[in-house]
C-alpha positions in Angstrom: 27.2 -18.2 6.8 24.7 -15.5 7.7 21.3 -15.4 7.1 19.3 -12.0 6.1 15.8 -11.6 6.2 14.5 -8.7 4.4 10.7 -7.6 5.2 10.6 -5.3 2.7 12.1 -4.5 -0.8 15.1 -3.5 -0.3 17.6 -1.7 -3.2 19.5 -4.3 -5.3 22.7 -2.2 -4.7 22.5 -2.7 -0.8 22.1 -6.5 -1.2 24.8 -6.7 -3.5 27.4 -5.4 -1.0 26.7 -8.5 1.0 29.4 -10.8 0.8 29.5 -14.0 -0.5 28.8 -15.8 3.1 25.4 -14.0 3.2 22.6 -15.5 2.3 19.2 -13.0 2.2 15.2 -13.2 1.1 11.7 -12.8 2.2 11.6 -15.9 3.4 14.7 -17.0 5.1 14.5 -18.5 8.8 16.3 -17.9 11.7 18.0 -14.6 10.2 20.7 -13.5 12.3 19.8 -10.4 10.5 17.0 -8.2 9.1 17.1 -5.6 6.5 13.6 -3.2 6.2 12.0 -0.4 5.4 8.8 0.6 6.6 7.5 -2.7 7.6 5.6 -2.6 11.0 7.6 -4.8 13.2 5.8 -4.8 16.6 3.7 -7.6 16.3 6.2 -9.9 14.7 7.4 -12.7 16.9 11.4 -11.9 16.6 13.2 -15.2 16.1 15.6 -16.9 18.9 18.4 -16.0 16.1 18.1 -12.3 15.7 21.2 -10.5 16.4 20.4 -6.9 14.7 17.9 -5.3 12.4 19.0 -2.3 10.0 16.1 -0.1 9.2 16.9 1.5 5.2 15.6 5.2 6.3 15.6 7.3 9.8 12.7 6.8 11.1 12.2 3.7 13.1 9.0 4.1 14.4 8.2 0.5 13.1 10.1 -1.0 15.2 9.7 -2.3 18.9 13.2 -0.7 20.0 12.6 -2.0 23.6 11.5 -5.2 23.2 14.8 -5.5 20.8 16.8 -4.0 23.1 15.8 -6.1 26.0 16.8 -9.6 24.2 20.0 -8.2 22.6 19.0 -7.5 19.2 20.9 -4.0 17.9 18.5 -2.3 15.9 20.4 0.5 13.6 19.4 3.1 11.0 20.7 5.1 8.1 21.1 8.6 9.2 21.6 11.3 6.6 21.7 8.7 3.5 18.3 9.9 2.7 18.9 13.6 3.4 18.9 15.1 -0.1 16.0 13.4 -0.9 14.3 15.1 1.7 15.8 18.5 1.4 14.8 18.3 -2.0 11.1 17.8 -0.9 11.2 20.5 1.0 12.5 23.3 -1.3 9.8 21.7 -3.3 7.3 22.1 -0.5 8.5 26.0 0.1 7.6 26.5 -3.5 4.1 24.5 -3.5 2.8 26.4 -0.6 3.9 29.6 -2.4 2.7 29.9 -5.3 -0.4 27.8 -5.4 0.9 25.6 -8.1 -1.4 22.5 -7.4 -4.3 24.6 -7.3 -3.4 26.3 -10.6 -2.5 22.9 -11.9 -5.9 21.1 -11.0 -8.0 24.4 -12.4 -6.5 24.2 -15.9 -7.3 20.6 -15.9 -11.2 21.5 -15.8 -10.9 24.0 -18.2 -12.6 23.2 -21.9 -12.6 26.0 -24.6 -10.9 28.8 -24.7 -8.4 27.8 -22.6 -5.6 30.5 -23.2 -8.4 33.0 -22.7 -9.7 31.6 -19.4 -6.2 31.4 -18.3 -5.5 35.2 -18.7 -8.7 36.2 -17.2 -8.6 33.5 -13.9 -4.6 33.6 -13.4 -4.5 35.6 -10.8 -6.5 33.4 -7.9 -3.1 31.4 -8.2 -0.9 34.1 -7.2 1.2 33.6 -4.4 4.7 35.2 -2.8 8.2 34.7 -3.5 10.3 32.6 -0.8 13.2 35.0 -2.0 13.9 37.4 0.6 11.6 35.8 3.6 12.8 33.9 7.0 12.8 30.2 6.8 12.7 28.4 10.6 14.3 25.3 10.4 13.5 23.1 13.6 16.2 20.7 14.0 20.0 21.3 12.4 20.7 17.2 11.7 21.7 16.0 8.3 18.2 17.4 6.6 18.0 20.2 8.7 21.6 21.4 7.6 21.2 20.9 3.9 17.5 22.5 4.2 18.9 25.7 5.8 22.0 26.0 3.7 20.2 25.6 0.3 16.5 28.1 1.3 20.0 30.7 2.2 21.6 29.8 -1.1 17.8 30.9 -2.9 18.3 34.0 -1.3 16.0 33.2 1.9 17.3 34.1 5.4 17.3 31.2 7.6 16.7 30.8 11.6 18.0 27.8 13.2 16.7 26.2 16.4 18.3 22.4 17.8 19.3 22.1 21.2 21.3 19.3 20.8 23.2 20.3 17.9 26.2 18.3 17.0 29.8 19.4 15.9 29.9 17.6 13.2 26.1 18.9 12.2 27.2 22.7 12.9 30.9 22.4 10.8 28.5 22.2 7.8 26.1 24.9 8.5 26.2 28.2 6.3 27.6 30.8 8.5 25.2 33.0 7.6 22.3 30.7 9.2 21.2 32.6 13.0 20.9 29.8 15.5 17.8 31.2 17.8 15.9 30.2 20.6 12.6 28.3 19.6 10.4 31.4 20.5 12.1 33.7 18.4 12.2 31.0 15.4 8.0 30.8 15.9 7.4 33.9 16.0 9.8 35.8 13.2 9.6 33.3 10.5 7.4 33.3 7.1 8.1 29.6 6.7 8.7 27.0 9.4 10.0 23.1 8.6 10.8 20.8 11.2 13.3 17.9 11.0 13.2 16.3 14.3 12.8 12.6 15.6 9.3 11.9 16.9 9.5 11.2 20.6 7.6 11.8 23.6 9.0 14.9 24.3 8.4 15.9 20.4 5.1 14.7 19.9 2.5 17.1 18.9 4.9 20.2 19.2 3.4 21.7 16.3 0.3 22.3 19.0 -2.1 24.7 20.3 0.8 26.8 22.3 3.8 26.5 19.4 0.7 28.0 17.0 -0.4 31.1 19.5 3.5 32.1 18.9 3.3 31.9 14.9 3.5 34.9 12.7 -0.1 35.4 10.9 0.0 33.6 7.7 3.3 30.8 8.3 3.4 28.3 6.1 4.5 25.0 7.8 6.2 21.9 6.6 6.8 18.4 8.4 8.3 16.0 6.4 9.8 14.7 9.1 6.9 12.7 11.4 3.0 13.5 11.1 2.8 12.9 14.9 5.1 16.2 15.5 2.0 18.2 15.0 -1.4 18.1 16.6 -3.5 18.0 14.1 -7.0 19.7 15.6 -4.3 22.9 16.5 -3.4 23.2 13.0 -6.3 23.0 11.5 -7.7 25.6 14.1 -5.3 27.7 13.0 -5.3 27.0 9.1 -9.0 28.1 9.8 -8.5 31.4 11.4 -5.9 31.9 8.8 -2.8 31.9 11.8 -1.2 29.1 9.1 -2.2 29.6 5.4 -0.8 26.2 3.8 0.2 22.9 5.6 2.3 20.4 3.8 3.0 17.2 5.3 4.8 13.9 3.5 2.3 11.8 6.4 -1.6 11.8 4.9 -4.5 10.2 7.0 -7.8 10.2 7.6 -7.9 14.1 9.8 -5.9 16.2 7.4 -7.1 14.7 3.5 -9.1 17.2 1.5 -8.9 19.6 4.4 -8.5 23.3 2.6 -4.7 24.6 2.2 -3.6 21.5 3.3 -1.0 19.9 1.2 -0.7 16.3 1.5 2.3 14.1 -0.1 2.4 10.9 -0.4 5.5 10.4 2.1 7.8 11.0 -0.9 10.8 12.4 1.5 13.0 9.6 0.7 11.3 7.8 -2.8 13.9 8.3 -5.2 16.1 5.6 -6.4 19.6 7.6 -5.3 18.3 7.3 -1.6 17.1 3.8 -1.8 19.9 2.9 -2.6 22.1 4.7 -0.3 19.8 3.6 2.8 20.3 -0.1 1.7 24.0 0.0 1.6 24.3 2.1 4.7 22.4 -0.5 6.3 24.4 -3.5 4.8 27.3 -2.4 5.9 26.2 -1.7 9.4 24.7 -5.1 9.6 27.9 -6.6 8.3 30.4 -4.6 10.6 28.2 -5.7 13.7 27.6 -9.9 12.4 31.4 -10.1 11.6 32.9 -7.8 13.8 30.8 -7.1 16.5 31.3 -3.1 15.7 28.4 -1.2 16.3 27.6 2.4 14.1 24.6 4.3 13.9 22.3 2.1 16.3 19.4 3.8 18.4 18.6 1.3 20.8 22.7 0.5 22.1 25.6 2.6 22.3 28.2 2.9 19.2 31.1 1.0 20.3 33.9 -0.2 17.8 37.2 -2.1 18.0 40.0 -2.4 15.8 41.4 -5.6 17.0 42.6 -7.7 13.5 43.0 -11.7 14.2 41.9 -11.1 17.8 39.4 -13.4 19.3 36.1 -11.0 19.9 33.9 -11.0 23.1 30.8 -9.2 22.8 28.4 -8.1 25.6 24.9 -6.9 25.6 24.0 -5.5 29.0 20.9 -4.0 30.7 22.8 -2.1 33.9 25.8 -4.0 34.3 29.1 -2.1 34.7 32.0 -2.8 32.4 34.7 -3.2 34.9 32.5 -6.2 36.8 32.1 -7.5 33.3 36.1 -7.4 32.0 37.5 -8.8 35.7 35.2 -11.6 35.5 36.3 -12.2 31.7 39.9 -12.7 32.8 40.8 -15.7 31.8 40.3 -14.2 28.5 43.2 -12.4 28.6 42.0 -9.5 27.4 44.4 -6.9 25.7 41.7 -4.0 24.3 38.1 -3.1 25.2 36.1 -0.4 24.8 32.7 -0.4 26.1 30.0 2.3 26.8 26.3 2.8 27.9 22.9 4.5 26.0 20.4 5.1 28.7 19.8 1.4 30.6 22.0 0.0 28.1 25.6 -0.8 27.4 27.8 -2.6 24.9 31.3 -3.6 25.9 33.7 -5.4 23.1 36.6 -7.5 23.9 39.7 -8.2 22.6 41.5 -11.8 23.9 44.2 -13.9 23.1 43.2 -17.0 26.0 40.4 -18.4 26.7 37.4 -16.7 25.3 34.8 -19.1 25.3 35.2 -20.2 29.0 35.5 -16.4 29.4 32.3 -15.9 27.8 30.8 -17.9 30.3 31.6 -16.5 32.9 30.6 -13.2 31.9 26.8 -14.9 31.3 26.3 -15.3 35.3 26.8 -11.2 35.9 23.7 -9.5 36.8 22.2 -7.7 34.0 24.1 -9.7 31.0 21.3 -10.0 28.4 23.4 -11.6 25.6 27.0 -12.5 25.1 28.5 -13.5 21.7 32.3 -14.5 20.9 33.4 -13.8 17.3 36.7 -15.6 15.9 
């Protein structure tokens, strides 16, 4: 029996696919197992029991990745099972920043008497430009970014592309007619600009002072993706000096609210039952695959490794710097027939397969340098 703590409310439909030896709640102890959402993790005192945590959404900011990683807890997310929520946002925030709709929308509100008269006559302080026919610079070509660029060219938009780490699978589904550029040109040719990249060190605040001096006068900008990816006192510098003439971001605080053509949303990317739902059994599945199984998809803090080893006794290794042939040789009296094992950064995950003796095996393996947490499934 497996135990599953969830921290936060988490969709019926993902809870249901857990099976019958699961037990879950917001009150369960010693989880081998924690389903969230946005819940802020870092100061939580992680149980002796934790083997993974499964994060409904992308981001997983809220979570102390090291700290996890460091006492062999796998932390994984949902990527792209929240995509066309987002994308959605975002031809909603194209359109928003356009035409002045929420400004026209709050005006009409005030109006008393008359109101088909004062419309006529004060219509046309909420004009604003068709996105039909302008360039769209999509920062990051992942799961949103794709379905971003291929539905702004679908609405007649053309769309500039910048990801330097674009993956096959991410370019097979990008609309041939979308122009992969450098980040320069993307900057300083496009009429709208949307990012879709993970926040990072090397991503904070790239929406700064120097990105902004490359902007074409007027851009309209859109991060749904992480409020951190742009410096705030830059763009509102520039909002000022009219460089940017609308902001929308999904990531409100204290710096940005009721700042003029500043768009804030209430981070709505992903709020819509469809992608609650798929995030939760995305994440149920994961968590599953890794308890029983020791298969490991979509995780950001250890490498994906999987095995397909039916009735085969399991030996599972979480390492900091240990090298996978040290750790099968010393497992030999296992009698291993499969492994497959690879490294993310400091960090490695090596699956075995055995037919002898995996438990004394296991053991063994515990004394190599680096060896942070060994489990055998059977």
């Amino acid at each position: 029996m497996y135990n599953i703590l969830t921290l936060n409310k988490i969709s019926k439909t993902g809870l249901n696919k857990l099976t019958y030896n699961y037990t879950y709640g917001d009150n369960i102890e010693n989880p081998e197992g924690i389903l969230l959402r946005s819940f802020k993790m870092h100061d939580m005192e992680l149980p002796e029991s934790l083997l993974a945590v499964a994060r409904c959404g992308a981001g997983v900011n809220n979570i102390p990745l090291d700290k996890c990683a460091d006492k062999g807890i796998v932390v994984f997310n949902t990527p792209g099972a929240n995509a066309n929520a987002v994308k959605e946002l975002v031809l909603t925030a194209l359109l928003i920043s356009s035409r002045n709709i929420i400004g026209g929308y709050n005006w009409v509100q005030g109006l008393d008497g008359d109101v088909a008269a004062k419309v006529e006559k004060g219509k046309a302080q909420f004009a604003g430009p068709e996105i039909m026919g302008k360039k769209l610079g999509v920062i990051g070509l992942g799961a949103i970014g794709v379905l971003a660029a291929n539905s702004a060219e679908a609405l007649g938009m053309e769309v500039l592309g910048y990801d330097p780490y674009l993956l096959t699978k991410s370019s097979w589904n990008i609309d041939s007619s979308v122009k992969c550029v450098s980040l320069d040109k993307l900057l300083a040719e496009s009429d709208y600009i949307t990012i879709h990249v993970p926040y990072m060190p090397a991503t904070k605040g790239m929406i700064g002072k120097d990105a902004l001096s490359k902007v074409k006068d007027g851009v309209r900008i859109i991060n749904l993706a992480r409020g951190e990816l742009a410096n705030n006192d830059a763009v509102k510098k520039a909002l000022a000096s009219g460089k940017v003439s609308c902001y929308v971001t999904d990531f409100p605080n204290d710096e940005m609210t009721g700042v003029e053509n500043v768009i804030t949303l209430p981070h709505l990317g992903a709020s819509t039952p469809e992608a609650e739902d798929n995030c939760a059994v995305m994440a149920a599945y994961e968590i599953m695959d890794y308890l029983e199984n020791g298969n490991i998809t979509h995780s950001v803090n250890y490498p994906d490794v999987s095995i397909d080893a039916p009735g085969k006794t399991k030996i599972c290794i979480l390492a900091k710097g240990a090298a996978a042939d040290k750790i099968i040789s010393t497992a030999a009296a296992a009698n291993v027939t499969e492994s497959a094992s690879k490294t993310k950064g400091e960090y490695s995950y090596t699956i075995l397969a055995a037919e002898g003796d995996a438990d004394k095996a296991a053991e063994s393996v515990k004394v190599v340098d680096g060896i942070i947490k060994v489990r055998v499934i059977k």
